[in-house]
Structures are given as C-alpha cells and as structure tokens.
C-alpha positions in Angstrom: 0.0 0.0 0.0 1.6 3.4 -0.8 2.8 5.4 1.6 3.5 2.7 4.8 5.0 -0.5 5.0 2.5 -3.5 4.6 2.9 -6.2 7.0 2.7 -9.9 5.5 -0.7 -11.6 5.5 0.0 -14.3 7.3 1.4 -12.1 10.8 -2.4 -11.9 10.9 -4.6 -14.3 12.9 -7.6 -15.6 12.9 -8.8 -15.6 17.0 -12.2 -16.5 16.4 -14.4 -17.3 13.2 -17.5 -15.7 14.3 -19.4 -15.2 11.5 -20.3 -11.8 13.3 -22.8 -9.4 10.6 -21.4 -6.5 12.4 -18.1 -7.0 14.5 -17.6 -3.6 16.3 -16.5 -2.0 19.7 -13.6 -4.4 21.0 -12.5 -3.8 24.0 -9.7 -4.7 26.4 -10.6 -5.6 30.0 -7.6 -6.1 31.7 -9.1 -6.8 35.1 -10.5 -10.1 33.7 -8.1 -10.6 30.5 -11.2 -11.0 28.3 -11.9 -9.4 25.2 -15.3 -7.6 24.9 -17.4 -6.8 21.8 -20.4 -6.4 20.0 -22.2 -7.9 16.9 -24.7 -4.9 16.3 -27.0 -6.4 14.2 -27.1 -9.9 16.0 -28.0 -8.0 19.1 -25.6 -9.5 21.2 -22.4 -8.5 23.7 -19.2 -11.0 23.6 -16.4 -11.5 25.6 -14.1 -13.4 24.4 -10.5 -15.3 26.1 -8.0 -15.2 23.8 -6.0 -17.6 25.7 -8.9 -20.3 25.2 -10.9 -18.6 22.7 -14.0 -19.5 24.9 -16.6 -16.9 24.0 -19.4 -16.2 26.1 -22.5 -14.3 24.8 -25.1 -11.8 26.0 -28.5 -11.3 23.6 -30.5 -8.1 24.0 -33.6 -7.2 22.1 -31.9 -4.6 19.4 -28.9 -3.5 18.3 -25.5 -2.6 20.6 -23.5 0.3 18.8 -20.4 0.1 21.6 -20.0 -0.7 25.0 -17.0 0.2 27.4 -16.6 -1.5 31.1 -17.3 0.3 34.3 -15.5 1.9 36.5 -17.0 0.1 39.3 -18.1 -3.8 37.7 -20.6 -4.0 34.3 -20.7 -2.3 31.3 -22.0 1.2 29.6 -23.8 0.3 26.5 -24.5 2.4 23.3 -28.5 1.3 22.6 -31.0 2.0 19.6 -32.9 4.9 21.8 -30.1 6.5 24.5 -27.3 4.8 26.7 -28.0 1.9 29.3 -26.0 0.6 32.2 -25.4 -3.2 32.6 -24.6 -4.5 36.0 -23.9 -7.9 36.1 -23.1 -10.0 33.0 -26.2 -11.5 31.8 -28.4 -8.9 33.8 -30.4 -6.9 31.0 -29.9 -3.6 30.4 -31.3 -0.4 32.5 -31.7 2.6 30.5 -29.2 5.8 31.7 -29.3 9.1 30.6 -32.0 11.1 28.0 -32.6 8.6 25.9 -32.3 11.0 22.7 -32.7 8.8 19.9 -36.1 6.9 21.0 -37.9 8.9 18.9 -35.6 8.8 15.5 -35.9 5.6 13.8 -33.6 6.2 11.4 -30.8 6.6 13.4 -29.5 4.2 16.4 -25.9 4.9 18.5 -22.9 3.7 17.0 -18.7 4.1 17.8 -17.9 5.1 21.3 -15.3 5.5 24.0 -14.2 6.7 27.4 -12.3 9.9 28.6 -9.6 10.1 31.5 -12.6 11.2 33.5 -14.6 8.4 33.0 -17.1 10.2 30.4 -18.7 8.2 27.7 -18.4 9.6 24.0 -20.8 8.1 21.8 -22.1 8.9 18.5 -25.0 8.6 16.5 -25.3 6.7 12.9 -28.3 7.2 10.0 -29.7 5.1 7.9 -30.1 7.6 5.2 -26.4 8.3 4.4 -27.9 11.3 2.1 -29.1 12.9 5.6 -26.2 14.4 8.0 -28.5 14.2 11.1 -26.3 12.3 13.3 -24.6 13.2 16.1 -21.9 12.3 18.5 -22.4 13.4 22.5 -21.4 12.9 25.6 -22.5 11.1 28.9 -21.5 12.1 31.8 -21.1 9.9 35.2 -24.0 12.0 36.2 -26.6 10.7 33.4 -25.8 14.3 31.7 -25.8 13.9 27.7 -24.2 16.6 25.9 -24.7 17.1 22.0 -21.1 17.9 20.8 -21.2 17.6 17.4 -24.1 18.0 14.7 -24.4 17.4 11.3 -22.6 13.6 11.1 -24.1 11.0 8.9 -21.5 7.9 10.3 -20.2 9.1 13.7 -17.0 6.3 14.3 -13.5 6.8 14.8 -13.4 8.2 18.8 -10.0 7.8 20.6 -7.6 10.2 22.9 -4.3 11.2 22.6 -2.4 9.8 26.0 -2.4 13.2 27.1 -6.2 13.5 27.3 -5.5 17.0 25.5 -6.8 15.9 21.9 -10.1 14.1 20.4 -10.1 11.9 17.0 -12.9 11.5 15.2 -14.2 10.1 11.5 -17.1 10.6 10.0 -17.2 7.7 7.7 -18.8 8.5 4.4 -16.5 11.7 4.0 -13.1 9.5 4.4 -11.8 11.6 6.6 -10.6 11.5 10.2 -10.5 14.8 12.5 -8.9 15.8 15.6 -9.8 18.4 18.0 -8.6 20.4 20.7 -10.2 19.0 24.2 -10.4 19.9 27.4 -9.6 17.2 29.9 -11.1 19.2 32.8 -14.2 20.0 31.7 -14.9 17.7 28.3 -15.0 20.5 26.0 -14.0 20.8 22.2 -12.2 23.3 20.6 -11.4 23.6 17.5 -11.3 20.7 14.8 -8.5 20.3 11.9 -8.2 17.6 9.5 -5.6 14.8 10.5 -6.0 12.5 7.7 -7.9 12.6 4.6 -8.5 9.0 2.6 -9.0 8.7 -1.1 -11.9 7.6 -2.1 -12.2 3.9 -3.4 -9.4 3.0 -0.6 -11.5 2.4 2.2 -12.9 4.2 5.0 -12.1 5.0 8.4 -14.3 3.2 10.6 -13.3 2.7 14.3 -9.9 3.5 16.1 -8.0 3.7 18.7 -4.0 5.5 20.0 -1.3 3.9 21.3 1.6 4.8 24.0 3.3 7.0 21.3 0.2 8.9 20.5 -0.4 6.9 16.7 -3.6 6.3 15.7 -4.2 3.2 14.5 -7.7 3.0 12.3 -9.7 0.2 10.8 -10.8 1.1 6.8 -14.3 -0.5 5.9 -14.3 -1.7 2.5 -10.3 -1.3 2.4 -9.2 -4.3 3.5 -6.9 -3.5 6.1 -5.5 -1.3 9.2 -3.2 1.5 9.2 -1.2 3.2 11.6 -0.8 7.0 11.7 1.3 9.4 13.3 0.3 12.3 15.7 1.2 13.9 12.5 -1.3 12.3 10.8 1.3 10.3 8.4 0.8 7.2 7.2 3.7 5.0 8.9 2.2 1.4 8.6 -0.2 -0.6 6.7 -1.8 -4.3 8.2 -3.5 -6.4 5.2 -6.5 -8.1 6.5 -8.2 -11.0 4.6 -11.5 -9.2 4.6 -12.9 -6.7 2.9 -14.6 -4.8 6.2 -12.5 -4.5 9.0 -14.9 -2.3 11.5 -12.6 -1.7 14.5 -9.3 -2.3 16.2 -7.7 -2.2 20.0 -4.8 -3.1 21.7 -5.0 -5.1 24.5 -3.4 -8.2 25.9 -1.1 -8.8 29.3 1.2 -6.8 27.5 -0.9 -4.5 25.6 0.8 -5.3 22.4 -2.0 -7.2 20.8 -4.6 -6.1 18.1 -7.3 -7.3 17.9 -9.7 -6.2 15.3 -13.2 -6.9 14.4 -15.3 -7.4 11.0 -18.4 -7.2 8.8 -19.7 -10.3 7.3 -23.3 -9.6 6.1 -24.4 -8.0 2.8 -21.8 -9.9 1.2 -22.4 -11.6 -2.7 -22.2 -15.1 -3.2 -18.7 -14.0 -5.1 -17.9 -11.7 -2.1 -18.2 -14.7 0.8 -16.2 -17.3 -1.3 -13.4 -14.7 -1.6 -13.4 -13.9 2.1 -14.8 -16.9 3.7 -13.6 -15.4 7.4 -15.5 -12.1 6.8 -17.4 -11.5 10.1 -14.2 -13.2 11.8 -12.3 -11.6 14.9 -8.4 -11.0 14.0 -5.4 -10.7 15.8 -2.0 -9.7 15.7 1.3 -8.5 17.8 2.6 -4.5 17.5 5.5 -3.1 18.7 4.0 -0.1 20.7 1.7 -1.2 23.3 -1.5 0.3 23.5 -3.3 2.3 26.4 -5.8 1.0 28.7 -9.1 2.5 28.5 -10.1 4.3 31.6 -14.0 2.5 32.9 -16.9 4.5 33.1 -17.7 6.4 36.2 -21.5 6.2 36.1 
C-alpha cells in the first residue's frame, strides 16, 4: 500500500471465526483478561479469552453500537434509543441518561469511547447516508448527555491522545478522520482540523484507537486492512487483513501489544463470501508499541 509499509498476510490471525454481521467496539478488559465486543446487528455482547478462545454471549432485544466497562463492575452500553448501564453479566440492560434517539428511527448509536474522566463519547449513525442528522455526544457519570457535534451521517473513529488533550474522530462516508482540541477538565471541544484525509475507493475510516506513542491506528471499511498513523497524521504502517470490512481495532493483551480487530460479514455476494470466507471473523495480531488501557466509566 503506498505510503506505509504493509505487514505480511499471514502475521495476521484468525482468534475466532465468528461469523459476526457486524463485529464492532472491542475492548480490552484487563481486570478479567477478556476481550469484549459487539455484533450490532445480532444484538448480542461477547467477551471473548484469547488464551482459550472460549466466548461467552449476552443477547438483547436490538442493536449494541459500543460498550465500554465500568469503573466500578458492568458495562456502559451504546443502545437504539439513548445509553443503558449493565450491572452484572447476563443482567439486561437499564436505560441511563436522556434517551435521545427513542424517537428517530432512522438513526440508532454507534462508535464510542471513554475519557480520563470516565465520560462516555458516543455517537449517532443514519440510515439515510444522504441525511447528515447524526450526532456524537457525551454522557456524563452524572446521566448528563451533551450534544457535541451535529451534522454527522457515520459518527466512528473516537479515541484520545495519552495526554487527554486531543479528540479523533471520523465521519465515515466523507473519508476523513479529524482531531480536535479538548479539554480534559471540563470535556469541552475546541477547534477541529483535519488529520488524515483517505481517497476515495481505498477504504474508510471506521473505528480507532491511540497507542503509547500517541499513533492512531484505524480500521478502513471496504479497504481491507488497518493502518497506523502518526500524531502527525502520516501514514507510517499498513496491516493487510483478509476481509474486505474491517470495523474496529484495539490493543489489548497482558502486554498490551496485541490487536485485535473486528469485521463485517453480512451484505456480502455469493462472489464476495467465497473470496473472504472469514469475513465476520475476529483478528489478531502483535505490535510493537503497546496500547493504552481504556479508563471504565464512572457512572
């Protein structure tokens, strides 16, 4: 791939052929060494030992966008309506915050992740990808939700420098990932700049995550692989995958030197599945640069 250095196919493994429609929101617990994630439109929460490869499996009644643990035991959940807090493993979810989106059909919460305070960022996705009414807010320990950005149509992409003092964020369909002044203190957004703008046709920035040197690494949708950029915003490395819809990575691991990354495998041709019989499948791989664990939710 121009502009990094592609690692070889076959560094990559397969952890676990799920068969997932909608792979999204991995992430690290280090507490119990598992691997959490989501299959959206299955409905259902994983977590996953990549020692064993034992998965265990929550199903809810409509679609999970993200989930992040807690601070103090369960899981904050991204839902179709608003936000929900899950308690115990297996306990079903209790609705937290304004639940904002009850009332918009067309749109259902998507990519999220947790600040150094222990707020939840979460954004919004549409169905109508002509229609930027999406947003991305955020949730506060309180139950506070705080519209932060308007006008998305694919909120993805949400990650933190180390430092706490700079927000990424993609909005899928434009190929383009953003950063923006934040303020740790306080959770507010200055202003945005463009960090990295992907040509159309090579995939799309779908969801991220930073590592101890401040790279972001992102997963492209329809690109068929992972790159890692610099706080620059350069292209510095370039992970084929053997699908075509990577959805999201994270670094986790006793080390924190492990990606794991998650996939699409629904909507797929008859042509499409034979080429990429994995698709839906959850990937690892080693890095060099460990990642950074993920502070839990306060509420």
């Amino acid at each position: 791939m121009p502009g990094g250095d592609a690692m070889p196919l076959l560094m990559v493994e397969l952890l676990l052929d799920a068969h997932a429609l909608l792979g999204e929101s991995p992430r690290w617990h280090p507490g119990e060494s598992r691997l959490y994630w989501v299959d959206i439109d299955a409905h259902r929460i994983h977590r996953t030992d990549p020692t064993t490869r034992r998965t265990e499996t929550m199903q809810l009644d409509g679609p999970v966008g993200c989930i992040a643990p807690r601070a103090g035991g369960g899981l904050v959940a991204g839902l179709k309506g608003g936000c929900a807090l899950i308690d115990v493993w297996g306990r079903a979810p209790r609705p937290f915050g304004q639940q904002v989106l009850a009332d918009i059909p067309e749109q259902r919460f998507n990519d999220g992740c947790v600040d150094a305070a222990g707020r939840l960022w979460v954004g919004s996705v549409t169905r109508d990808k002509t229609n930027p009414a999406a947003s991305l807010y955020r949730l506060d320990p309180d139950g506070s939700l705080t519209k932060m950005l308007g006008g998305l149509l694919t909120s993805n992409g949400a990650a933190f420098s180390p430092d706490g003092r700079t927000f990424y964020h993609a909005d899928t369909p434009t190929h383009a990932l953003r950063a923006y002044a934040v303020d740790p203190a306080t959770g507010t957004l200055g202003e945005g700049r463009l960090f990295h703008q992907f040509e159309t046709g090579t995939g799309r920035p779908d969801g991220g995550t930073v590592d101890a040197e401040g790279c972001y690494w992102s997963a492209l949708w329809d690109g068929w692989r992972v790159v890692r950029l610099s706080p620059a915003g350069e292209l510095l490395q370039t992970i084929e995958l053997p699908v075509q819809r990577p959805s999201m990575i994270a670094l986790g691991g006793p080390d924190m030197r492990t990606a794991f990354v998650t996939s699409a495998g629904k909507a797929l041709s008859d042509e499409e599945r034979r080429e990429q019989p994995h698709a839906g499948g959850l990937f690892a791989f080693r890095v060099d640069v460990p990642g950074l664990i993920q502070p839990g939710f306060a509420g």
